[in-house]
VOBA-1610 file (N, C-alpha, C; in pm, whole numbers, padded with zeros to 5 digits, always signed):
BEGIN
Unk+00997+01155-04869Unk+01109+01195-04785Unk+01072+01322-04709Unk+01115+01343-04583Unk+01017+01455-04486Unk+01124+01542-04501Unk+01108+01671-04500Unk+01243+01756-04452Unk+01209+01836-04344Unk+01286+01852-04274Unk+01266+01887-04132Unk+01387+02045-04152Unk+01380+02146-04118Unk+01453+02206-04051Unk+01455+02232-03879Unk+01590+02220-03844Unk+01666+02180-03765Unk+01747+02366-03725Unk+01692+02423-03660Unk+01725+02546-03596Unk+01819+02559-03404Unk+01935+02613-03506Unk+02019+02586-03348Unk+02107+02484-03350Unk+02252+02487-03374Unk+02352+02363-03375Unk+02457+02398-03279Unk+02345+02367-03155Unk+02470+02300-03039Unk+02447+02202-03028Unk+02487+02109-02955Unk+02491+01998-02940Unk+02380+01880-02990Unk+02315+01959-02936Unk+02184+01856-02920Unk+02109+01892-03063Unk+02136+02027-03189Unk+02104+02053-03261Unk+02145+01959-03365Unk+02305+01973-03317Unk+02376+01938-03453Unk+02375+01795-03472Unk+02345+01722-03332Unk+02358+01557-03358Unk+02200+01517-03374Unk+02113+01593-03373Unk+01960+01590-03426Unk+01983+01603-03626Unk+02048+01691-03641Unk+02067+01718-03763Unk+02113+01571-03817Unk+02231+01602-03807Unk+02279+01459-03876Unk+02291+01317-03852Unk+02163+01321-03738Unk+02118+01191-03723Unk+01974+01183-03839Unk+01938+01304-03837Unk+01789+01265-03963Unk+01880+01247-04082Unk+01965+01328-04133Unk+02032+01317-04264Unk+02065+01182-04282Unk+02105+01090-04160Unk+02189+00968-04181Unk+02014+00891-04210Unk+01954+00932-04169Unk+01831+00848-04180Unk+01716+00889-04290Unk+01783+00955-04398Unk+01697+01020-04497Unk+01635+01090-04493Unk+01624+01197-04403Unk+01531+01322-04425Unk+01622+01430-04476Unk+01550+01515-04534Unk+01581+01621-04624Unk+01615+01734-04497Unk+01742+01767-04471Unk+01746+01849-04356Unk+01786+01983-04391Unk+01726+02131-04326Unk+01775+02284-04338Unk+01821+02288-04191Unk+01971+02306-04205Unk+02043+02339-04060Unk+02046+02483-04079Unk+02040+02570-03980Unk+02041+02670-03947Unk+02080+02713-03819Unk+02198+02817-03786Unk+02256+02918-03700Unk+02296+03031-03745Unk+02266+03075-03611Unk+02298+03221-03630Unk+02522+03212-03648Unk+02578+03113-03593Unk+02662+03095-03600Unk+02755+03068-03752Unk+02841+03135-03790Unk+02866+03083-03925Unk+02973+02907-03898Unk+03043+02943-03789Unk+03138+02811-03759Unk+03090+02707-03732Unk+02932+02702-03679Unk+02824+02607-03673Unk+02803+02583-03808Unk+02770+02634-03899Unk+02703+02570-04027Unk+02833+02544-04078Unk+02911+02618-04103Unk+03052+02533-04127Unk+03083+02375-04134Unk+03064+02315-03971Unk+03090+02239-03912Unk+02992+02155-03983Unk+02842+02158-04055Unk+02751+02025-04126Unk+02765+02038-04235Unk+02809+02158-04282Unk+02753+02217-04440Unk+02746+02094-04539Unk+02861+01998-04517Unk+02918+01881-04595Unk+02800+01755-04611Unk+02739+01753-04465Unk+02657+01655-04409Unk+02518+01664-04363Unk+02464+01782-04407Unk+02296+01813-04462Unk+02335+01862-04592Unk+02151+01860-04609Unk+02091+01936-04744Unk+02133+02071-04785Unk+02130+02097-04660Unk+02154+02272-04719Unk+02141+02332-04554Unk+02274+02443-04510Unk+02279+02480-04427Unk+02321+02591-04464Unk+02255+02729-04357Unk+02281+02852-04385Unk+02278+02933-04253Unk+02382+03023-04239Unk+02419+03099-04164Unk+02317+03230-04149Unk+02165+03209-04054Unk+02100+03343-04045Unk+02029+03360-03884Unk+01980+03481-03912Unk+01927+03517-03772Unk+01748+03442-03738Unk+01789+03339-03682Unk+01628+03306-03683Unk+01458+03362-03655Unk+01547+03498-03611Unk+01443+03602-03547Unk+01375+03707-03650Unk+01460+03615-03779Unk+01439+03784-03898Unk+01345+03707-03984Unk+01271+03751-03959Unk+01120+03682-04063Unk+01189+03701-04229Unk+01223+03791-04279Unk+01261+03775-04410Unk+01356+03685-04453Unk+01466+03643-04344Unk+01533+03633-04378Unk+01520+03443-04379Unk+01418+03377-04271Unk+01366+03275-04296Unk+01243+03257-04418Unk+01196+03358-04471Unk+01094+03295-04595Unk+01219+03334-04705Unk+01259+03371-04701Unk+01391+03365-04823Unk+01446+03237-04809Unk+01457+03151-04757Unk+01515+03020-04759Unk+01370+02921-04733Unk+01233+02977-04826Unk+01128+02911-04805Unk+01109+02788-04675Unk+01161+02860-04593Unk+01090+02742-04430Unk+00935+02706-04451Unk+00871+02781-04507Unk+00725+02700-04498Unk+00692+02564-04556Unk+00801+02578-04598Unk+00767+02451-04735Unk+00850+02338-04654Unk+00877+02306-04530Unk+00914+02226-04449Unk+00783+02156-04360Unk+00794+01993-04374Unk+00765+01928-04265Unk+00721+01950-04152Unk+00842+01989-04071Unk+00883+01982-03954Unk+00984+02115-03924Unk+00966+02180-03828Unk+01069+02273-03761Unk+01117+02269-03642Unk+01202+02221-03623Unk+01272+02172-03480Unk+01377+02287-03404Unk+01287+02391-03319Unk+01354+02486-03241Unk+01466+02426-03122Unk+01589+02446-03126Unk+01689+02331-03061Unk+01766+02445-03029Unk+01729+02572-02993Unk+01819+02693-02936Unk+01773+02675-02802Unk+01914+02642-02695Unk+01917+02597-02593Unk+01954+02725-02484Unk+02044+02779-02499Unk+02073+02858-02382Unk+02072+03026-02381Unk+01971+03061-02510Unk+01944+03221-02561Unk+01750+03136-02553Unk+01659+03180-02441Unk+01552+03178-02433Unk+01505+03255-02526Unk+01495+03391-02504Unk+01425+03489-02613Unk+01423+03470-02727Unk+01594+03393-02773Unk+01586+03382-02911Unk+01479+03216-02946Unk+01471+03141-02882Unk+01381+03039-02863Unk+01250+03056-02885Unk+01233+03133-02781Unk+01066+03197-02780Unk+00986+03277-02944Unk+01128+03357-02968Unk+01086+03442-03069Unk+01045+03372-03174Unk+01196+03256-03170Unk+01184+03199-03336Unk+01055+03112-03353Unk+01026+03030-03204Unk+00908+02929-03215Unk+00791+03023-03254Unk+00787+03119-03197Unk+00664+03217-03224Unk+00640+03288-03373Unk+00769+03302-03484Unk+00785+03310-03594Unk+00733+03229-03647Unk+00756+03088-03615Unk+00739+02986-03692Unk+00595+02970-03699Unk+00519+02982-03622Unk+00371+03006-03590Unk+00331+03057-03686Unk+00361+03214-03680Unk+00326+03323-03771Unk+00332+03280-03937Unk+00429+03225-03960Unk+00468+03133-04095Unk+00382+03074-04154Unk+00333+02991-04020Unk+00221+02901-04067Unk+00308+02746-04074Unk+00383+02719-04031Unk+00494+02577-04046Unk+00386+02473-04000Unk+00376+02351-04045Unk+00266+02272-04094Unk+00308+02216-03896Unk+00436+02193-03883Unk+00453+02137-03698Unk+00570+02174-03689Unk+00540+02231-03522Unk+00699+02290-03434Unk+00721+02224-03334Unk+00821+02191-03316Unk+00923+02133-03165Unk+00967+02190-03106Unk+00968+02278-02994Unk+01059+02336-02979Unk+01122+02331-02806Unk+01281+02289-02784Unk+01349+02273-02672Unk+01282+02380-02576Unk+01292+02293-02435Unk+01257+02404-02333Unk+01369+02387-02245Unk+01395+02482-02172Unk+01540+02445-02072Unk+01473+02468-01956Unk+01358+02521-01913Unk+01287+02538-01774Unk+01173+02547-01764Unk+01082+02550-01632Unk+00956+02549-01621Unk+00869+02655-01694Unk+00903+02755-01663Unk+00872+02909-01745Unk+00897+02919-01872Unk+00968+02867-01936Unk+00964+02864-02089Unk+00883+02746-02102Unk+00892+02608-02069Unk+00750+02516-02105Unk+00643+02566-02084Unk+00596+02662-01984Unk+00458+02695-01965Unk+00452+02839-02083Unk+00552+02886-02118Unk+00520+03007-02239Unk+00463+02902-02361Unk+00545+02815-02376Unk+00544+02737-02505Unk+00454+02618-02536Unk+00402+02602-02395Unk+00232+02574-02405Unk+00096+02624-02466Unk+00149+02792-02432Unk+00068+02867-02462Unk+00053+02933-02616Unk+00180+02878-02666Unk+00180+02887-02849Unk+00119+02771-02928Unk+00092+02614-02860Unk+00013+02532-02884Unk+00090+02449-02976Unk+00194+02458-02956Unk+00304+02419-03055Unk+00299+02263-03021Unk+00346+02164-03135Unk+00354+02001-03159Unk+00390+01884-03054Unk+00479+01979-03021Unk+00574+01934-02897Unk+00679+02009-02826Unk+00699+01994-02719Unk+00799+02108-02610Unk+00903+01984-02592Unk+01035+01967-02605Unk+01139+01903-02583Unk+01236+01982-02467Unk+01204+01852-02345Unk+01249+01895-02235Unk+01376+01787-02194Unk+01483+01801-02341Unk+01628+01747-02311Unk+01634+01704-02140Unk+01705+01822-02029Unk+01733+01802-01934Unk+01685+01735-01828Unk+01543+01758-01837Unk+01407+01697-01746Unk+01409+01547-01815Unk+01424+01486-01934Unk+01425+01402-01974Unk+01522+01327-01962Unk+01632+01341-01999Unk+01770+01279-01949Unk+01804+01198-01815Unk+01794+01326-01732Unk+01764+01331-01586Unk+01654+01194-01549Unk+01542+01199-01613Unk+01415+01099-01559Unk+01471+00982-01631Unk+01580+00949-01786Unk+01607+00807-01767Unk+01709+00783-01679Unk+01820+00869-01683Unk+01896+00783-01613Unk+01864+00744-01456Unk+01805+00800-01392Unk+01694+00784-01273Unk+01637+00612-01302Unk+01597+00633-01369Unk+01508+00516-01369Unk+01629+00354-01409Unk+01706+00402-01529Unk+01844+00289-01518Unk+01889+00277-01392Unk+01901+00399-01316Unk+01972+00346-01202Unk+01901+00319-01066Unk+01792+00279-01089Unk+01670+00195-00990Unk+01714+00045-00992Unk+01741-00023-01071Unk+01756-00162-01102Unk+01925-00193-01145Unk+01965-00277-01112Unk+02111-00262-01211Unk+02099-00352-01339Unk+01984-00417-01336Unk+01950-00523-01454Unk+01909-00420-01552Unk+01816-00314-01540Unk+01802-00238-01605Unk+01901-00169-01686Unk+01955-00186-01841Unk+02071-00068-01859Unk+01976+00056-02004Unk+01870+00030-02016Unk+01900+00157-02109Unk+01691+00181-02058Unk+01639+00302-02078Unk+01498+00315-02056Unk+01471+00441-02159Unk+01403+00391-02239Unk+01318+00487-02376Unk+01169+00541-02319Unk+01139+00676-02284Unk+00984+00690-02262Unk+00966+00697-02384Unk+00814+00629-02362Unk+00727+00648-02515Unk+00599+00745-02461Unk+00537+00772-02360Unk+00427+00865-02290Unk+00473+00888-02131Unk+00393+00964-02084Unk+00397+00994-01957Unk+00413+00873-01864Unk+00458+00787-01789Unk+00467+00717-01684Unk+00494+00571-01797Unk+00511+00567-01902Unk+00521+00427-01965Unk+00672+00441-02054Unk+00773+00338-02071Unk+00899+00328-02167Unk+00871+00179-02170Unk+00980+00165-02290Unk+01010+00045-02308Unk+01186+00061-02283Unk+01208-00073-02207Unk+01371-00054-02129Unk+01409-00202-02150Unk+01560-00155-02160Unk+01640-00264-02218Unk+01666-00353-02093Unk+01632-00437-02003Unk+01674-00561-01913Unk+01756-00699-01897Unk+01899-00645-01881Unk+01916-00774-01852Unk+01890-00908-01788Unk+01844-01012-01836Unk+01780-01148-01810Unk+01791-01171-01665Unk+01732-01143-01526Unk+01738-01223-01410Unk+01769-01384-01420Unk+01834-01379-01381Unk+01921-01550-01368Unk+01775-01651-01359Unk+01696-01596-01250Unk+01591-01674-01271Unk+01500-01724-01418Unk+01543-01664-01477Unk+01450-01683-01609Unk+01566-01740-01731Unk+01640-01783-01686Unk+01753-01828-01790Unk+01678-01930-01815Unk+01656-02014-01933Unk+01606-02175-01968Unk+01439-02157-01981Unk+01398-02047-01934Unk+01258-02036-01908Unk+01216-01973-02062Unk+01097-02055-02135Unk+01037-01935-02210Unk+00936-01848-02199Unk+00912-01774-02363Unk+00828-01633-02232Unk+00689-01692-02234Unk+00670-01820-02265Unk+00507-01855-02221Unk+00511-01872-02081Unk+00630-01946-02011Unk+00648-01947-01897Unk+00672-01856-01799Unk+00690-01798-01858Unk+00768-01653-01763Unk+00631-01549-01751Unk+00548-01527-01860Unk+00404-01484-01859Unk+00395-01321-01783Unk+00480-01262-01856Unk+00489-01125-01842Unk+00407-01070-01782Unk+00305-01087-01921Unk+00196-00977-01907Unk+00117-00999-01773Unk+00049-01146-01769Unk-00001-01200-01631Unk+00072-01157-01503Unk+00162-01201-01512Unk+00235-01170-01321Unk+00284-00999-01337Unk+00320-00932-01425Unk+00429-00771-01402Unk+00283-00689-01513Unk+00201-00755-01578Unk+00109-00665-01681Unk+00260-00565-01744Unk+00343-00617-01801Unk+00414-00562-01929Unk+00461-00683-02010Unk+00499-00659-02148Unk+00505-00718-02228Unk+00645-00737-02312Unk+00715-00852-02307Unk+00855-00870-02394Unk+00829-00862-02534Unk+00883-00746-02607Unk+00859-00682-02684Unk+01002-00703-02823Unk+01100-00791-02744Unk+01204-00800-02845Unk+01342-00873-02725Unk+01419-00952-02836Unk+01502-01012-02755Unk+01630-00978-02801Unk+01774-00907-02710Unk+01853-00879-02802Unk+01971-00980-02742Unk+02011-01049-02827Unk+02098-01155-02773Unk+02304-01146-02868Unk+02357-01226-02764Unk+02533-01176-02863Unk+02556-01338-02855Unk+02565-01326-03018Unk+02569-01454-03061Unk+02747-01500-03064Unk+02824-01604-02994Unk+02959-01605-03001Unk+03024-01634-03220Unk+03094-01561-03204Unk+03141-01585-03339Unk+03315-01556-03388Unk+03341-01608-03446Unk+03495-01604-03517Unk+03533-01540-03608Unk+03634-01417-03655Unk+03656-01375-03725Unk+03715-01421-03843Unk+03778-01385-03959Unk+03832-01436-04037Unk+04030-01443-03991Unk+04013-01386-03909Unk+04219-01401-03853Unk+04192-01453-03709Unk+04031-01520-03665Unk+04001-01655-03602Unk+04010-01587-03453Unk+03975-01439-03486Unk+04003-01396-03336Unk+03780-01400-03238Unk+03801-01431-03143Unk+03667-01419-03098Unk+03631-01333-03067Unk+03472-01299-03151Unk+03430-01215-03104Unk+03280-01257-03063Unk+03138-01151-03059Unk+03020-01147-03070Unk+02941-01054-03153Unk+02873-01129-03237Unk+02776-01041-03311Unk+02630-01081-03259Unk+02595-00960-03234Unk+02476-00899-03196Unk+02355-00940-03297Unk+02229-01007-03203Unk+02092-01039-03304Unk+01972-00992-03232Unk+01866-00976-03292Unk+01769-00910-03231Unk+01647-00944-03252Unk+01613-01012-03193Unk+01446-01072-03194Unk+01357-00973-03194Unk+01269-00942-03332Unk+01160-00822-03230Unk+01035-00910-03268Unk+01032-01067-03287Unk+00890-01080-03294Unk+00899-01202-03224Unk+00944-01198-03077Unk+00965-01356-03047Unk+00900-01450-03011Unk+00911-01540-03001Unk+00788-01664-03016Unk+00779-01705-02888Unk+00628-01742-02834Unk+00593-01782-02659Unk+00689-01870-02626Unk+00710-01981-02744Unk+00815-02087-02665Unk+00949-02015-02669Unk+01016-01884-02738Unk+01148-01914-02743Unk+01216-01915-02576Unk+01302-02022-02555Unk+01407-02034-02439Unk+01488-01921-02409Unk+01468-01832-02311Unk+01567-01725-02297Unk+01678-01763-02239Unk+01786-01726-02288Unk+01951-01754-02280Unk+02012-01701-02188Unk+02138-01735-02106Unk+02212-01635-02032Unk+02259-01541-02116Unk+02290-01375-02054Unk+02337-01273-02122Unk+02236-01220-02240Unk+02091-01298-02216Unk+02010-01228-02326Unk+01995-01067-02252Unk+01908-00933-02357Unk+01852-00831-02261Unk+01692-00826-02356Unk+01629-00812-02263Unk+01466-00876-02332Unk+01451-00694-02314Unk+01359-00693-02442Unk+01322-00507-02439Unk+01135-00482-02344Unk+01167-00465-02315Unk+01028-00505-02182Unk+00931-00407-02182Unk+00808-00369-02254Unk+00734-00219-02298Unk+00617-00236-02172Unk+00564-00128-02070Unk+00522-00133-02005Unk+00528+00004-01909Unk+00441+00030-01816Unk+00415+00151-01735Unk+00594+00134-01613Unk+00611+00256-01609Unk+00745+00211-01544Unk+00755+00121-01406Unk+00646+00168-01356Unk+00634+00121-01227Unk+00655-00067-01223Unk+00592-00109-01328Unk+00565-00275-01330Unk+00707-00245-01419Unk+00752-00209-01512Unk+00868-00245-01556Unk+01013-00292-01451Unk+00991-00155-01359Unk+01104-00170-01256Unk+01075-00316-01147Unk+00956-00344-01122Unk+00972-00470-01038Unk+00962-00545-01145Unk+00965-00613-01273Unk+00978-00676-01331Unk+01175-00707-01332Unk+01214-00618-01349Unk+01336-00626-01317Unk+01397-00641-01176Unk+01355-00579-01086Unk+01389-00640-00943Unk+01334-00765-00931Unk+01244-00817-00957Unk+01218-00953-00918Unk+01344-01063-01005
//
């Protein structure tokens, strides 16, 4: 089980937090805020109200002995800079730490740190890219210029399977999973759909109306894969 501390619960801290907790990691939430740790105390491992900038006051709650340290202080830079640069000093086995602008990614280059999380720049570049296509509704980067994105089925390919359809050959990307809504009845007989998800699907399977095929590939061929 990994434990990660999780430094900084605004937004993007606190639903980082207790999205690992929901997913089994051993989580240390930490703010300088006491109404912030308040707000998880119930729903991590252990959350504590300190100054992330005070070296004693992080090896007193042994941070070294963490995983992972995920710097998620968004709109106090210095305090960002400092703490990632603490964490260094520590010796923390890997750091993450949020950047909100060009000048803090290029400081936080220069600490050599795991990864720089550029929330806004990122956000910004999927929904950009969802809203290139309208078949397109959701786009995950996995590297620089490549995601895998959720596509709804072009009418043309309804009845077609994917030996026929031959991804990789005509667009060079690859259908990677099929997520389809299967019609179904409740028990007080009201209709609904439950949701199924192919992630290993077979050359012959027949793609359906209302399927969304998960399509992994460089964006560029992803997006005319979907315009076509």
């Amino acid at each position: 089980m990994r434990s990660i501390a999780v430094i900084g619960l605004g937004t993007f801290g606190k639903t980082l937090a207790l999205e690992l907790t929901e997913r089994g990691a051993q989580v240390i939430a930490i703010d300088i805020n006491k109404d912030q740790i308040e707000a998880v105390k119930e729903s991590v491992t252990y959350a504590v109200a300190l100054n992330s900038m005070d070296q004693n006051a992080l090896e007193g709650i042994a941070i070294k002995d963490v995983d992972l340290a995920v710097v998620c202080i968004g709109d106090d830079v210095e305090a960002n800079l400092l703490t990632t640069l603490l964490l260094k000093k520590l010796g923390i086995k890997k750091i993450w730490s949020r950047a909100i602008n060009n000048l803090q990614r290029e400081i936080l280059k220069t600490m050599e740190i795991d990864e720089i999380v550029s929330i806004e720049e990122q956000m910004g570049k999927t929904i950009a890219r969802g809203l290139i296509s309208s078949n397109v509704t959701k786009f995950i980067p996995i590297s620089e210029g490549h995601s895998i994105a959720e596509v709804k089925i072009p009418e043309q390919y309804i009845g077609k399977s994917l030996i026929q359809l031959n991804p990789r050959k005509k667009y060079n990307v690859n259908i990677v999973g099929i997520k389809r809504y299967i019609p179904d009845i409740t028990d007080e007989g009201e209709r609904t759909f439950r949701e199924e998800y192919n992630d290993v699907p077979s050359p012959a399977e027949k793609l359906l109306e209302g399927d969304i095929l998960m399509v992994a590939g460089s964006d560029i061929n992803i997006e005319k894969f979907a315009r076509d």
